[in-house]
Residue, then its C-alpha position, 0 to 999 in steps of 0.5 A: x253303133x260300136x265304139x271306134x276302136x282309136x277312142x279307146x286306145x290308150x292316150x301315151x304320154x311322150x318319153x321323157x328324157x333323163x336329164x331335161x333343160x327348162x326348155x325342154x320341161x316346157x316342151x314336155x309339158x305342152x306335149x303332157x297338156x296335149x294327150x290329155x286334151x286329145x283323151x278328153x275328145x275322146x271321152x266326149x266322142x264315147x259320150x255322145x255315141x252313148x246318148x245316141x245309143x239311149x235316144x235310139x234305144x227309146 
């Protein structure tokens, strides 16, 4: 099974403004804790589709 293409697409990092209040630095921080909490699904998506290719394998 090949690796979908969308879990290996770079994880972008929202634009960050020049100047920023602290309400938007918390936004911005959330948007940040967001992308990598989705690059790490995608990690473990690439995990399992490799087991699954080592137990077919065997």
């Amino acid at each position: 099974m090949p690796i979908p293409m969308h879990l290996l697409a770079d994880c972008l990092p929202p634009v960050i403004a020049d100047t920023m209040t602290w309400g938007d630095s918390l936004l911005l921080n959330a948007q940040l804790l967001a992308v990598i909490e989705q690059c790490n699904l995608d990690k473990q998506a690439i995990r399992q589709i490799e087991q699954t290719r080592q137990v077919t394998h065997e």
